[in-house]
N, CA and C atoms as a LAMMPS dump frame, in Angstrom:
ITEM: TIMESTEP
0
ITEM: NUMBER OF ATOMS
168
ITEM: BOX BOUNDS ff ff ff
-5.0000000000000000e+02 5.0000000000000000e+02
-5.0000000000000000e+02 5.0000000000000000e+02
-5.0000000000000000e+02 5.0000000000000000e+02
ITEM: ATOMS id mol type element x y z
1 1 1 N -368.267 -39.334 206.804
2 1 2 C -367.805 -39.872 205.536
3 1 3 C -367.643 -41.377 205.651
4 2 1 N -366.939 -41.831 206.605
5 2 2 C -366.807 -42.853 206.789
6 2 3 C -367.917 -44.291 207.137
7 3 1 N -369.333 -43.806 207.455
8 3 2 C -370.474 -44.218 207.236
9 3 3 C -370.826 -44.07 206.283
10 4 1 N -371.087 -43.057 205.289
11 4 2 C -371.375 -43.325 204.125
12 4 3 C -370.787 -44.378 203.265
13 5 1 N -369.353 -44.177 203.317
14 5 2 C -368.761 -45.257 203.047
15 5 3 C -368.989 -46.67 202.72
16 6 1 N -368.965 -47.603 203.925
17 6 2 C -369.352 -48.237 204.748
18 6 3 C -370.398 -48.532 203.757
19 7 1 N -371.372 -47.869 203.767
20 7 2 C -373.165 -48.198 203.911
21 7 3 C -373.354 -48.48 201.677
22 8 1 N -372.309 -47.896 201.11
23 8 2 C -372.082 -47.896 199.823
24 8 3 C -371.498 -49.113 199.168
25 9 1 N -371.802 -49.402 198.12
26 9 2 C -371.564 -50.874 197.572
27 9 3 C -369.962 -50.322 196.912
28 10 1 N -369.588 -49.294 196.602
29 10 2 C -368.706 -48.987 195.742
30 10 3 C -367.645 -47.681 196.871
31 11 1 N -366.703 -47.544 196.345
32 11 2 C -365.711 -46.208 196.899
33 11 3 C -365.069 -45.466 196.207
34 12 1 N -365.253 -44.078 196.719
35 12 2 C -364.775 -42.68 196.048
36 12 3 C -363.331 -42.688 196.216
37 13 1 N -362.863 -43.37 197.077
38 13 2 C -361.474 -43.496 197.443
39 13 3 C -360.413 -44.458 196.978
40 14 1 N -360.827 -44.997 196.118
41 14 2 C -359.765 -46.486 195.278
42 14 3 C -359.317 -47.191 196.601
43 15 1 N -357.833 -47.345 196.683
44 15 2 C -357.68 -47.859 197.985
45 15 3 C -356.782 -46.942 199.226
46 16 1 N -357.512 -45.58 199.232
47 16 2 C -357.311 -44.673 200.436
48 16 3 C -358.373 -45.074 201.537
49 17 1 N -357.863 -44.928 202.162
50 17 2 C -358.645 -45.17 203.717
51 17 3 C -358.881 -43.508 204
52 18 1 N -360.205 -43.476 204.373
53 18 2 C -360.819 -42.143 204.618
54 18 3 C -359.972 -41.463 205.469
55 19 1 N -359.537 -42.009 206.377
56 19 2 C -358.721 -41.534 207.361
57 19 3 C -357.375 -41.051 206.62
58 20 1 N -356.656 -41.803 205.839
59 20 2 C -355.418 -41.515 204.919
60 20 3 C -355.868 -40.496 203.762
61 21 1 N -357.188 -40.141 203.743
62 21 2 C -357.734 -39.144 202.461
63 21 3 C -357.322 -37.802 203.161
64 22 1 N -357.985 -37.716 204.319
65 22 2 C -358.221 -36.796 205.198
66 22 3 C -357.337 -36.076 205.474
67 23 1 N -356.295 -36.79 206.263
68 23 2 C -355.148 -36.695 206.78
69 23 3 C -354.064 -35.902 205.261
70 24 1 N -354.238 -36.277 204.216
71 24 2 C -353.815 -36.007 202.808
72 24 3 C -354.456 -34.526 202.851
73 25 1 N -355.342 -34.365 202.559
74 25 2 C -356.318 -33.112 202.545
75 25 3 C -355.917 -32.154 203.155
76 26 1 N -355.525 -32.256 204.754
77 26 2 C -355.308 -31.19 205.321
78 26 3 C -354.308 -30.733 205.429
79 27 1 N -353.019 -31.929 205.244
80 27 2 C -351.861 -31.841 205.084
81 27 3 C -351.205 -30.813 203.759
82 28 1 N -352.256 -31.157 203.07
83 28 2 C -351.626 -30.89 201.603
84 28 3 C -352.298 -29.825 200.679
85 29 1 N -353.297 -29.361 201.455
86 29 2 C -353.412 -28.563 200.691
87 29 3 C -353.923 -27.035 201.433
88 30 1 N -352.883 -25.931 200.928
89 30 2 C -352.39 -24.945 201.25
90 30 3 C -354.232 -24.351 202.447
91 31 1 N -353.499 -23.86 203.083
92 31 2 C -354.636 -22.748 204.215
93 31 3 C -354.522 -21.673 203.644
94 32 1 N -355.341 -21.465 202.485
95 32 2 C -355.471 -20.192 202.152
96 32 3 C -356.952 -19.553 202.281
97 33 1 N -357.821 -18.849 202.493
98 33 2 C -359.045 -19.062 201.78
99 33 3 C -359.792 -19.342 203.174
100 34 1 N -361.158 -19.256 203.449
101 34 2 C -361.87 -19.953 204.456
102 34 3 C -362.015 -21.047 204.389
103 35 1 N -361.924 -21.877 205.657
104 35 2 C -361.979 -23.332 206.13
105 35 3 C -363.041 -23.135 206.931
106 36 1 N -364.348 -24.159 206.625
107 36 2 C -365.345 -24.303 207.783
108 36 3 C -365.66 -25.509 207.243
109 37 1 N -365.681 -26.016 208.514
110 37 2 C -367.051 -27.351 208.323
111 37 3 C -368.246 -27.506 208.51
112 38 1 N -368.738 -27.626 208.069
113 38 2 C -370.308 -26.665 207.293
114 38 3 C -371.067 -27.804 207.697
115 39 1 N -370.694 -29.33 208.006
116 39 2 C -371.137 -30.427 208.184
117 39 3 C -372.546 -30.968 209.1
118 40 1 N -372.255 -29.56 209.996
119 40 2 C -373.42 -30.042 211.25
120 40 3 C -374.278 -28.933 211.051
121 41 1 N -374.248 -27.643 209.774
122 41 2 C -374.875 -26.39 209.873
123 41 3 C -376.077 -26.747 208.396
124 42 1 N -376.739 -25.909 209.441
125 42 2 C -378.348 -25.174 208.629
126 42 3 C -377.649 -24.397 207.542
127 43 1 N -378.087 -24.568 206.53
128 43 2 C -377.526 -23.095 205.368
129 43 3 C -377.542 -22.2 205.827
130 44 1 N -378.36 -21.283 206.779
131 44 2 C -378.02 -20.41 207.207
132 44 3 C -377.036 -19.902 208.351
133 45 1 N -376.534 -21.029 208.872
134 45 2 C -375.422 -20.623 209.808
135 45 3 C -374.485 -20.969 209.011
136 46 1 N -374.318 -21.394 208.02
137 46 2 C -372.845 -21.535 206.689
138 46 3 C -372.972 -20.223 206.412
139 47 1 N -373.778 -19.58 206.24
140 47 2 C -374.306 -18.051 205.348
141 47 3 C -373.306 -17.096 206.917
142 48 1 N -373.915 -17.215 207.82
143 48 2 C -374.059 -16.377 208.929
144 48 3 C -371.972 -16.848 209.272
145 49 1 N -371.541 -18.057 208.912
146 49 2 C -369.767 -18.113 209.25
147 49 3 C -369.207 -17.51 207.881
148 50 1 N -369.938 -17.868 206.795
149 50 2 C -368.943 -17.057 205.564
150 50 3 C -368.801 -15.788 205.927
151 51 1 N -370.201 -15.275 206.134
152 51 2 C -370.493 -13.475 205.918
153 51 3 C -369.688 -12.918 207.445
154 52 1 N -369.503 -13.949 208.475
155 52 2 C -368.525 -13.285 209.944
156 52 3 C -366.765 -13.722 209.647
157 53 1 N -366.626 -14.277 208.65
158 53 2 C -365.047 -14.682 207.889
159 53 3 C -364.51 -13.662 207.525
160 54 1 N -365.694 -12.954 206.346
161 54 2 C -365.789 -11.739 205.541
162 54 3 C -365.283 -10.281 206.295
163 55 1 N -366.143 -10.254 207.577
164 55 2 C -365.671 -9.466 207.882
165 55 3 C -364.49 -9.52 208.928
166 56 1 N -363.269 -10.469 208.814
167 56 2 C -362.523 -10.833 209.485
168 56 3 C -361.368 -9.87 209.231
């Protein structure tokens, strides 16, 4: 995120620091539900962690 950032003429964040977004995010909002970071995955290994969540 923080490269994208960076590399952008404009920000999604007003004046949060990605790091202070983040940190907000995880803090604040409830663990309910599946959490994955899907960030480094092929659609099909997002497919292959939802559907092994599922059967959790």
């Amino acid at each position: 995120v923080r490269e994208r950032e960076e590399a952008r003429g404009k920000t999604g964040y007003g004046e949060w620091t990605v790091e202070a977004f983040d940190a907000y995010l995880r803090s604040g909002t409830p663990r309910i539900g599946l959490w994955l970071d899907t960030s480094g995955q092929r659609p099909e290994e997002t497919v292959s962690a939802i559907l092994a969540g599922l059967r959790e």
